[in-house]
mmCIF file of the N, C-alpha and C atoms, coordinates in Angstrom:
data_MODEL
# 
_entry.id   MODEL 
# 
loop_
_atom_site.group_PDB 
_atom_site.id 
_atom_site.type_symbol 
_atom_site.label_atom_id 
_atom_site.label_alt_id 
_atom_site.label_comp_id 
_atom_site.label_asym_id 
_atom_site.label_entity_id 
_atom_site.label_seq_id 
_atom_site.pdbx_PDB_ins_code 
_atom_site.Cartn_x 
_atom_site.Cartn_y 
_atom_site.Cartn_z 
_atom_site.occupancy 
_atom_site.B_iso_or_equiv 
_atom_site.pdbx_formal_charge 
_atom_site.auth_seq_id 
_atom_site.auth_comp_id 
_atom_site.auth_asym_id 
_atom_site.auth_atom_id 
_atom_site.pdbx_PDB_model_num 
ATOM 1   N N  . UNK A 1 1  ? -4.670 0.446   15.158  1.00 0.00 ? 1  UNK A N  1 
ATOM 2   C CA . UNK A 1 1  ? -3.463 -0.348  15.134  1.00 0.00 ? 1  UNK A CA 1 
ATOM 3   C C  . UNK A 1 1  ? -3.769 -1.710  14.540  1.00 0.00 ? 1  UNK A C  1 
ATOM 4   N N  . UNK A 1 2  ? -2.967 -2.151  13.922  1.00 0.00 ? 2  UNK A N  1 
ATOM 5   C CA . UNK A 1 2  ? -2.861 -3.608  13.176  1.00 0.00 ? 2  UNK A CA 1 
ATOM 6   C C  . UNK A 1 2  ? -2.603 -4.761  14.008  1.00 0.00 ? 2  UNK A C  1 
ATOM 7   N N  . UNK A 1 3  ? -3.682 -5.528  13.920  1.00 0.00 ? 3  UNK A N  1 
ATOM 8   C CA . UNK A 1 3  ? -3.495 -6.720  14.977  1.00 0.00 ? 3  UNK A CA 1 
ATOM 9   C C  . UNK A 1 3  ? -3.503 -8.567  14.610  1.00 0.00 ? 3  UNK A C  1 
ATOM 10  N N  . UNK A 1 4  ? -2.599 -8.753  14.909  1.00 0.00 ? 4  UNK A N  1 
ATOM 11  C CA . UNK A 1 4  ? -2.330 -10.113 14.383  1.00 0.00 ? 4  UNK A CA 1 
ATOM 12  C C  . UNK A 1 4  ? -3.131 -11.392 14.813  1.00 0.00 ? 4  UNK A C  1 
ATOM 13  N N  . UNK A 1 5  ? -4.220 -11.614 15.250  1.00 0.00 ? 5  UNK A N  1 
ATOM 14  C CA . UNK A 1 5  ? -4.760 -12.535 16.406  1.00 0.00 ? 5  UNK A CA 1 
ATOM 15  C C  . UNK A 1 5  ? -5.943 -12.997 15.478  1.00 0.00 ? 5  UNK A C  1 
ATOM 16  N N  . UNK A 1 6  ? -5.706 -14.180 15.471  1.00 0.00 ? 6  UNK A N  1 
ATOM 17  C CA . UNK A 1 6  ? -5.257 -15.635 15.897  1.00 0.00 ? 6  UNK A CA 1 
ATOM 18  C C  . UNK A 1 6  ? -4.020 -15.599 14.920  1.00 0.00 ? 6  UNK A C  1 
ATOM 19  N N  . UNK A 1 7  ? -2.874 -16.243 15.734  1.00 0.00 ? 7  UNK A N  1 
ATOM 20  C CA . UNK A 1 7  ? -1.442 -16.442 15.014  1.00 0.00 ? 7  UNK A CA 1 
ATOM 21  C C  . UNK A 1 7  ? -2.014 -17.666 13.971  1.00 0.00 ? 7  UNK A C  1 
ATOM 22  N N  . UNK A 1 8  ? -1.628 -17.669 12.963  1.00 0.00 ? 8  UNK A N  1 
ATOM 23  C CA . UNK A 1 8  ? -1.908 -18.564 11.967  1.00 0.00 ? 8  UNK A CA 1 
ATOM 24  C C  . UNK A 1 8  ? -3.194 -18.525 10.922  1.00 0.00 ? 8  UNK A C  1 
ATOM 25  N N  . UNK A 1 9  ? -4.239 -17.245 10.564  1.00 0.00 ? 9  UNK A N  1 
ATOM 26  C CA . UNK A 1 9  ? -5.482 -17.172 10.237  1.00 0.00 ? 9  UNK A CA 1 
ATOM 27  C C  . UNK A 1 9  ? -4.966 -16.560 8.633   1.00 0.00 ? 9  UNK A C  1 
ATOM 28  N N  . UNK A 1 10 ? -4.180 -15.542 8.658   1.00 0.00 ? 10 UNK A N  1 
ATOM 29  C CA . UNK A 1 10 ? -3.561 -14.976 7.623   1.00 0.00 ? 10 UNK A CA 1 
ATOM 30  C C  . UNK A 1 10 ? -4.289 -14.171 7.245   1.00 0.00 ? 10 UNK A C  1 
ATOM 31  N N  . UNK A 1 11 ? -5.230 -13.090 8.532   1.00 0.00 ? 11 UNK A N  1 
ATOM 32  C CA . UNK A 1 11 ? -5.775 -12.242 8.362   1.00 0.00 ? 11 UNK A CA 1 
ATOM 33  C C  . UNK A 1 11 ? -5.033 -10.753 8.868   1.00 0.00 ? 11 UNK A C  1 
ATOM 34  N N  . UNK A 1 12 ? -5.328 -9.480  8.543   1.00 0.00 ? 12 UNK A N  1 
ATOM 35  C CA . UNK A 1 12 ? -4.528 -8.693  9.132   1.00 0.00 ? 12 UNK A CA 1 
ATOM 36  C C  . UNK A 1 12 ? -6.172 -7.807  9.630   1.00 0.00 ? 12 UNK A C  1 
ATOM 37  N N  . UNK A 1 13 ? -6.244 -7.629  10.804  1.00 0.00 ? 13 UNK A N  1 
ATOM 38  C CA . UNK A 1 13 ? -6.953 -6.339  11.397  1.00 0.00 ? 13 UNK A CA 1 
ATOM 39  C C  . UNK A 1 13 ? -6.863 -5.052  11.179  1.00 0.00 ? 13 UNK A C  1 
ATOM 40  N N  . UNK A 1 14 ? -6.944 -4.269  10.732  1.00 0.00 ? 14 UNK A N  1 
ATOM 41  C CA . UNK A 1 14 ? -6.806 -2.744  10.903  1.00 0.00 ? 14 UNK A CA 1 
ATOM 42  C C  . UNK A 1 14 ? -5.856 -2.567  9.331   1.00 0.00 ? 14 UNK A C  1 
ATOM 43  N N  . UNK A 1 15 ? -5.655 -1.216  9.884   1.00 0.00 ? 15 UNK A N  1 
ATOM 44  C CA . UNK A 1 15 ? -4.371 -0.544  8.939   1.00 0.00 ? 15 UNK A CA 1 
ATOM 45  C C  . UNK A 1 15 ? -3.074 -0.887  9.050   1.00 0.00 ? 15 UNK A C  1 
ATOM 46  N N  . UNK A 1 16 ? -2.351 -0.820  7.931   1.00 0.00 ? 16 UNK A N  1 
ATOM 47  C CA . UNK A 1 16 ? -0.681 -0.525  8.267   1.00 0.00 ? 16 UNK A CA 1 
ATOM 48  C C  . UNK A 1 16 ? 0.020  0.531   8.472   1.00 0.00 ? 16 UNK A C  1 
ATOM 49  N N  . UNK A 1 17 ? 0.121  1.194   9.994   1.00 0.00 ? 17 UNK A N  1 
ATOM 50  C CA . UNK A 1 17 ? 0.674  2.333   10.220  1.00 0.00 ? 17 UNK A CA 1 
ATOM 51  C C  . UNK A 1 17 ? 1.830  2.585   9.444   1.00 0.00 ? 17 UNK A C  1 
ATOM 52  N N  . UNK A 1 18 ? 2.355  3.869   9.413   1.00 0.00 ? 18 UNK A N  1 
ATOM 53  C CA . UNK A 1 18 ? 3.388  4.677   8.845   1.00 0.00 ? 18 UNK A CA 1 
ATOM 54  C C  . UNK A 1 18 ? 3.500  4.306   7.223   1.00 0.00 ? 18 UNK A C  1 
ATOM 55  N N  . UNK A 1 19 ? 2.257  4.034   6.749   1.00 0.00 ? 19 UNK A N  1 
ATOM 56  C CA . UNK A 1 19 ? 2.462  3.592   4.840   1.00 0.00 ? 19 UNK A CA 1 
ATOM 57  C C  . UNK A 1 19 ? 1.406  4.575   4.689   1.00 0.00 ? 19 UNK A C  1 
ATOM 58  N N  . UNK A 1 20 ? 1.561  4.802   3.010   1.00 0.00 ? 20 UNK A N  1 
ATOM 59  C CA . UNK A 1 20 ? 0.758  5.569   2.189   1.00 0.00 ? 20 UNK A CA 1 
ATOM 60  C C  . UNK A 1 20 ? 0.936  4.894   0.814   1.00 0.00 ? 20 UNK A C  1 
ATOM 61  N N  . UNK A 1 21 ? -0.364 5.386   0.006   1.00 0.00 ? 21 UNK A N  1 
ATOM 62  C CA . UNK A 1 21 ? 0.101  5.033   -1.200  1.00 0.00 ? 21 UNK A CA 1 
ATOM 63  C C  . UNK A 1 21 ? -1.038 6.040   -2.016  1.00 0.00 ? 21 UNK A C  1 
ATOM 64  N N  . UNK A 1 22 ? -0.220 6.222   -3.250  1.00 0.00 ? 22 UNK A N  1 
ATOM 65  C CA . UNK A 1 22 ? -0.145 6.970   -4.050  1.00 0.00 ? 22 UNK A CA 1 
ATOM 66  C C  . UNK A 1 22 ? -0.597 6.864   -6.075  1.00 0.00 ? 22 UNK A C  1 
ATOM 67  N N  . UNK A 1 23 ? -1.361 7.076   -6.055  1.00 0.00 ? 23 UNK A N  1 
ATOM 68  C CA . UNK A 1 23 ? -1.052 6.679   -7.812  1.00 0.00 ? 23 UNK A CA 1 
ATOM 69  C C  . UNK A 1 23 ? -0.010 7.531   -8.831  1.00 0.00 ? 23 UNK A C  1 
ATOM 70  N N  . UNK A 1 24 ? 0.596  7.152   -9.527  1.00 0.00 ? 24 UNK A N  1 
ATOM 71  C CA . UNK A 1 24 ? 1.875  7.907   -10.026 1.00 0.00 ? 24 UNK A CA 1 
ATOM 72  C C  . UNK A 1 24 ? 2.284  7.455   -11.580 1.00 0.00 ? 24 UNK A C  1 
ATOM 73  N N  . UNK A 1 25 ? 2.357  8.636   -12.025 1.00 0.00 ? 25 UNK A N  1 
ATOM 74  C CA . UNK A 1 25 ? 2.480  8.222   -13.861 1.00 0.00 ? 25 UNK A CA 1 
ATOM 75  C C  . UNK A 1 25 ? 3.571  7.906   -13.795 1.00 0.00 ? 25 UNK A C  1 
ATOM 76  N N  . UNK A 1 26 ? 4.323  6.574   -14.927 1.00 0.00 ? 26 UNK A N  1 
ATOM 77  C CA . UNK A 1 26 ? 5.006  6.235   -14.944 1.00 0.00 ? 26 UNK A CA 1 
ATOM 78  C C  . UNK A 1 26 ? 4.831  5.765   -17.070 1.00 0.00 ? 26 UNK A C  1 
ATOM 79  N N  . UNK A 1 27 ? 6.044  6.487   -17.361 1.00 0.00 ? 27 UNK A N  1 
ATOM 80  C CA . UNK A 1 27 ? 5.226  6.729   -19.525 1.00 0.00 ? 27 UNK A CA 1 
ATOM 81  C C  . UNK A 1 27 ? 3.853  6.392   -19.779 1.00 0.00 ? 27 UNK A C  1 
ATOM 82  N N  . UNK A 1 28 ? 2.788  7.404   -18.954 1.00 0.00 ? 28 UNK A N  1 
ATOM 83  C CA . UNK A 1 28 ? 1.396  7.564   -19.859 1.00 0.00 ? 28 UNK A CA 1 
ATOM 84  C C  . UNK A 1 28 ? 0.741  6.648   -19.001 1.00 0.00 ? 28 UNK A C  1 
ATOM 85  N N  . UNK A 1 29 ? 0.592  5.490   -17.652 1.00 0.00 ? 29 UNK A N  1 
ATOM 86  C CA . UNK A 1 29 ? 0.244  4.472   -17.312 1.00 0.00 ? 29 UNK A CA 1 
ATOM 87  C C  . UNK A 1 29 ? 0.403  5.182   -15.914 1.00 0.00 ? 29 UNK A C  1 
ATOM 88  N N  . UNK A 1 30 ? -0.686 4.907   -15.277 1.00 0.00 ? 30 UNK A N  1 
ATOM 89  C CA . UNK A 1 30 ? -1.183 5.058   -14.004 1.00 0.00 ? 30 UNK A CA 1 
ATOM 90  C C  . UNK A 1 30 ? -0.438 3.925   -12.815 1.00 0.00 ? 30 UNK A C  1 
ATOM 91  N N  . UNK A 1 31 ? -0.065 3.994   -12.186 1.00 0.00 ? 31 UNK A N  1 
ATOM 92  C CA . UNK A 1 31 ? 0.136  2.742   -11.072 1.00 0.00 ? 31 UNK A CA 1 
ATOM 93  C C  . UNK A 1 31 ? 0.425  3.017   -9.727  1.00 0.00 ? 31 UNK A C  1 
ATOM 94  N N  . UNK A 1 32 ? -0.133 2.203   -8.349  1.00 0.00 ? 32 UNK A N  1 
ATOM 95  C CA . UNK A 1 32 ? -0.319 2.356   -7.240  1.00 0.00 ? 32 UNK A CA 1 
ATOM 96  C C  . UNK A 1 32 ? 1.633  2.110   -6.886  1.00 0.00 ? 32 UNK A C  1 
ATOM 97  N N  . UNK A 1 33 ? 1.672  3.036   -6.038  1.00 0.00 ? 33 UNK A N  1 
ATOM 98  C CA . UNK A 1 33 ? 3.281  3.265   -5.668  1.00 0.00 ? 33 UNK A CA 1 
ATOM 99  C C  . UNK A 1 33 ? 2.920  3.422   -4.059  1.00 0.00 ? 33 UNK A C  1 
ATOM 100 N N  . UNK A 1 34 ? 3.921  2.498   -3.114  1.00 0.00 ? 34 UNK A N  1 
ATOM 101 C CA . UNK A 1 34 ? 3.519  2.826   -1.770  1.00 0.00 ? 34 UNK A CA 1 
ATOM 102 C C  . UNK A 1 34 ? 4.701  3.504   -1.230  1.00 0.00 ? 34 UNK A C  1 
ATOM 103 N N  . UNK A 1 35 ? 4.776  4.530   0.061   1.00 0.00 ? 35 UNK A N  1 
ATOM 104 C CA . UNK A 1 35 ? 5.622  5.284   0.386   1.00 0.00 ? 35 UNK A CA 1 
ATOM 105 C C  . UNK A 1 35 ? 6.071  4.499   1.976   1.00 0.00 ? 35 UNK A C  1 
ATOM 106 N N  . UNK A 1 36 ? 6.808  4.539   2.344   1.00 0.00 ? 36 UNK A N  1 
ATOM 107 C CA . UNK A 1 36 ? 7.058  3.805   3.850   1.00 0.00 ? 36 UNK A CA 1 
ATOM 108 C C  . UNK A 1 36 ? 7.367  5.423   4.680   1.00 0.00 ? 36 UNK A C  1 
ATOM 109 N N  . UNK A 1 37 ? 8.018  4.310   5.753   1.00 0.00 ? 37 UNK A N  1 
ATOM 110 C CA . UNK A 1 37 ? 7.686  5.943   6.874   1.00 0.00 ? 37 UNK A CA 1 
ATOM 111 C C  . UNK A 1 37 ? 8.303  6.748   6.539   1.00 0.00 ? 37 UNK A C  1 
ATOM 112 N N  . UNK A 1 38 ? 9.671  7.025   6.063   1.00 0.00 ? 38 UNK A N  1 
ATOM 113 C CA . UNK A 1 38 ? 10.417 7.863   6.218   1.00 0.00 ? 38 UNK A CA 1 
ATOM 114 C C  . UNK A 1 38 ? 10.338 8.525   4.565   1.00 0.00 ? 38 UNK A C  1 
ATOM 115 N N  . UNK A 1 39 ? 9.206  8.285   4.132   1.00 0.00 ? 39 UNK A N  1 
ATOM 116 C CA . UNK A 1 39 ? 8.927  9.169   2.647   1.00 0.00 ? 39 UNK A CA 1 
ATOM 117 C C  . UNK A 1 39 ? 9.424  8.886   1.928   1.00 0.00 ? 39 UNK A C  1 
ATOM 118 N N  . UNK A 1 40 ? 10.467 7.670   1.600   1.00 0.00 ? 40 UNK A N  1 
ATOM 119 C CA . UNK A 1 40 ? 10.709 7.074   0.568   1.00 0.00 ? 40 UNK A CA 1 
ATOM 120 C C  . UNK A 1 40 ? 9.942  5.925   -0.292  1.00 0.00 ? 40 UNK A C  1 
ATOM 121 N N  . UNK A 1 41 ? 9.811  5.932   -1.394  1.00 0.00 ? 41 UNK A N  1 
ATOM 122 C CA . UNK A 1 41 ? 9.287  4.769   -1.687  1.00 0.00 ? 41 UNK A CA 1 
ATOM 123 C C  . UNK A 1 41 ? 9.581  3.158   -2.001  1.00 0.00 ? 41 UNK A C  1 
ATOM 124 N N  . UNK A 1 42 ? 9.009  2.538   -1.683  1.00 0.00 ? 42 UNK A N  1 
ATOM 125 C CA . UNK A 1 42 ? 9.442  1.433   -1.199  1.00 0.00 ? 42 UNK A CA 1 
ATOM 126 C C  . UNK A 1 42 ? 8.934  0.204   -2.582  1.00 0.00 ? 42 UNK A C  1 
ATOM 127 N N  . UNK A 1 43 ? 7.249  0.352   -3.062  1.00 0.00 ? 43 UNK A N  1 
ATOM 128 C CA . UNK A 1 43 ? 7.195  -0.524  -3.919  1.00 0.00 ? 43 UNK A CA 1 
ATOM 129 C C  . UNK A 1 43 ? 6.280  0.118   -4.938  1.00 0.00 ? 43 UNK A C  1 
ATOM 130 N N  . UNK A 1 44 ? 6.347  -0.456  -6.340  1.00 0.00 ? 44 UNK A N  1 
ATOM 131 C CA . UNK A 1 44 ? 5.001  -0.032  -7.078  1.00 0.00 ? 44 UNK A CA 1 
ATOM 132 C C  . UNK A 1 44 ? 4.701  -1.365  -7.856  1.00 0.00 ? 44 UNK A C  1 
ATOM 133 N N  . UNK A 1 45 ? 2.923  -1.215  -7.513  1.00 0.00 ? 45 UNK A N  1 
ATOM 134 C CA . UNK A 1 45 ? 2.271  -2.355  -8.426  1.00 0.00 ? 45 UNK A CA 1 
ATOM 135 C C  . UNK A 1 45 ? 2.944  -2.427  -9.943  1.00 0.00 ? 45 UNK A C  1 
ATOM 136 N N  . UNK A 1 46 ? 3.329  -3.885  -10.686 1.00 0.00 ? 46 UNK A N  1 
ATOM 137 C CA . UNK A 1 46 ? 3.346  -3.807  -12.230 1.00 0.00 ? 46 UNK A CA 1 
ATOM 138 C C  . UNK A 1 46 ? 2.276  -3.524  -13.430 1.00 0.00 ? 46 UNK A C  1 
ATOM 139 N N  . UNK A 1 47 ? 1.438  -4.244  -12.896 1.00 0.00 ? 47 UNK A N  1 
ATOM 140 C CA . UNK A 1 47 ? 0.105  -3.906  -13.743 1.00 0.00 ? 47 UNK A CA 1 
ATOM 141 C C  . UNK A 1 47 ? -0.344 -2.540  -13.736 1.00 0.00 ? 47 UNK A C  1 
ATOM 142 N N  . UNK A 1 48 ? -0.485 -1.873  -14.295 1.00 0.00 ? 48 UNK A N  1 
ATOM 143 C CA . UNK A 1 48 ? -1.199 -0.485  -14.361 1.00 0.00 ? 48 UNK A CA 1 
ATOM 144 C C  . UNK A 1 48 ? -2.703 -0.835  -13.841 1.00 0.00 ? 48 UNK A C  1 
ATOM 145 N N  . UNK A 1 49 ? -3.594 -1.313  -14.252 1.00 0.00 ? 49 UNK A N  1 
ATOM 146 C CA . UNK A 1 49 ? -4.852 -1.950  -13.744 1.00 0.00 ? 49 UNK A CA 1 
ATOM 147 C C  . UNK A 1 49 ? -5.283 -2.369  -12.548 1.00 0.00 ? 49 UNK A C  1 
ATOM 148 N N  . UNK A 1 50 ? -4.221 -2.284  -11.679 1.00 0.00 ? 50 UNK A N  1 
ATOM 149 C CA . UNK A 1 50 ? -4.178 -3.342  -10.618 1.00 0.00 ? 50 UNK A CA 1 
ATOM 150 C C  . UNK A 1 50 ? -4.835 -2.586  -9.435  1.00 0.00 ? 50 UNK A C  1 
ATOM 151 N N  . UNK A 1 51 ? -5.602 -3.191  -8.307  1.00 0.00 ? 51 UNK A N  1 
ATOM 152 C CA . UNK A 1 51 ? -6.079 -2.856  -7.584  1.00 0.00 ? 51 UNK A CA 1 
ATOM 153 C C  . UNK A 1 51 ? -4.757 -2.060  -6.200  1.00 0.00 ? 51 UNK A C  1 
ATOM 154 N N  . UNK A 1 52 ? -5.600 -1.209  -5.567  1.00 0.00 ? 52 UNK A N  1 
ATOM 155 C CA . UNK A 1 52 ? -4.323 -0.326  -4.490  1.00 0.00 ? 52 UNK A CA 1 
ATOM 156 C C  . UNK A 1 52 ? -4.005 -1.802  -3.435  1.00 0.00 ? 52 UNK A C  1 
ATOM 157 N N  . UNK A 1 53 ? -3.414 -1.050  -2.830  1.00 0.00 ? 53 UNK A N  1 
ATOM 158 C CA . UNK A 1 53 ? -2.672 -1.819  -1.419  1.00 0.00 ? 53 UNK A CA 1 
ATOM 159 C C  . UNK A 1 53 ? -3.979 -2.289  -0.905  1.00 0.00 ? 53 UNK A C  1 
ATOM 160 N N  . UNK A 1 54 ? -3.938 -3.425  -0.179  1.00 0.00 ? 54 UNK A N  1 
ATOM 161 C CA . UNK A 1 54 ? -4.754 -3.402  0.680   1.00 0.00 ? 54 UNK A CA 1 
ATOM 162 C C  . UNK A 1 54 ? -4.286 -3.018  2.127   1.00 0.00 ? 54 UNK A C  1 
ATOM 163 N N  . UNK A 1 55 ? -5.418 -2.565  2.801   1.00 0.00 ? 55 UNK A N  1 
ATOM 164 C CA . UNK A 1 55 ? -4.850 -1.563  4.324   1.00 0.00 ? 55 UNK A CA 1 
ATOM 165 C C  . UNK A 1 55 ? -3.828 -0.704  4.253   1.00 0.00 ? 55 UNK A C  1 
ATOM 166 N N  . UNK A 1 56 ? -3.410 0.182   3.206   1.00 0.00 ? 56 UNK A N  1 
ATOM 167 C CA . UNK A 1 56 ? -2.734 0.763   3.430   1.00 0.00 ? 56 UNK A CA 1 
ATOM 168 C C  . UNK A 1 56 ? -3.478 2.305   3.035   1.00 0.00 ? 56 UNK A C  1 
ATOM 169 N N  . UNK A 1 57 ? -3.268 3.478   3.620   1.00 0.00 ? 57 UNK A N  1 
ATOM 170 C CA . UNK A 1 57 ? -4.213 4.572   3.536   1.00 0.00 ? 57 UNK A CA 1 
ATOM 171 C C  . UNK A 1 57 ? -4.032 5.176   2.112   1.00 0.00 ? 57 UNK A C  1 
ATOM 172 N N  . UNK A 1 58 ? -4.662 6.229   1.768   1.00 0.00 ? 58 UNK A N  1 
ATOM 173 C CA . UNK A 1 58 ? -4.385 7.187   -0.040  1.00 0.00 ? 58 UNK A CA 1 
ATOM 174 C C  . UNK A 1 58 ? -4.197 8.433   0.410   1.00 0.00 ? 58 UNK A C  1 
ATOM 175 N N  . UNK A 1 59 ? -3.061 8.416   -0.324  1.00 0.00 ? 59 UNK A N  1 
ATOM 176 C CA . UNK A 1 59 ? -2.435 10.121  -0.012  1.00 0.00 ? 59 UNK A CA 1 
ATOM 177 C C  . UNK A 1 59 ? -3.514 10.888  -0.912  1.00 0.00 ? 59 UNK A C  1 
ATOM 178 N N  . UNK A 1 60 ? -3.474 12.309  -0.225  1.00 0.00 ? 60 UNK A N  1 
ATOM 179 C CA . UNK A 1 60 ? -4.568 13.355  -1.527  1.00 0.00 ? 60 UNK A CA 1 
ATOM 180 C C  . UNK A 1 60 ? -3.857 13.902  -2.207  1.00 0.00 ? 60 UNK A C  1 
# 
């Protein structure tokens, strides 16, 4: 579980439950796409290059 402590550090502990993310062609260009709980998707990186989510798990 993801834990917020010390309020104010702007660190996050753990994972972000109920996310996934995914890499997904989009014309010929690779990019990290994250899914929220209910299997919709919610955001995708712009850069094709760009590093994944941080704390968030990789779908297979």
């Amino acid at each position: 579980m993801a834990t917020n402590r010390p309020v104010g550090d702007n660190a996050r502990k753990g994972a972000v439950r109920g996310r996934s993310q995914l890499k997904t062609k989009v014309e010929g260009e690779e990019h990290w796409t994250k899914r929220g709980k209910d299997g919709q998707f919610m955001d995708q990186k712009a850069d094709p290059g760009a590093e994944p989510y941080k704390g968030v798990r990789k779908e297979k």
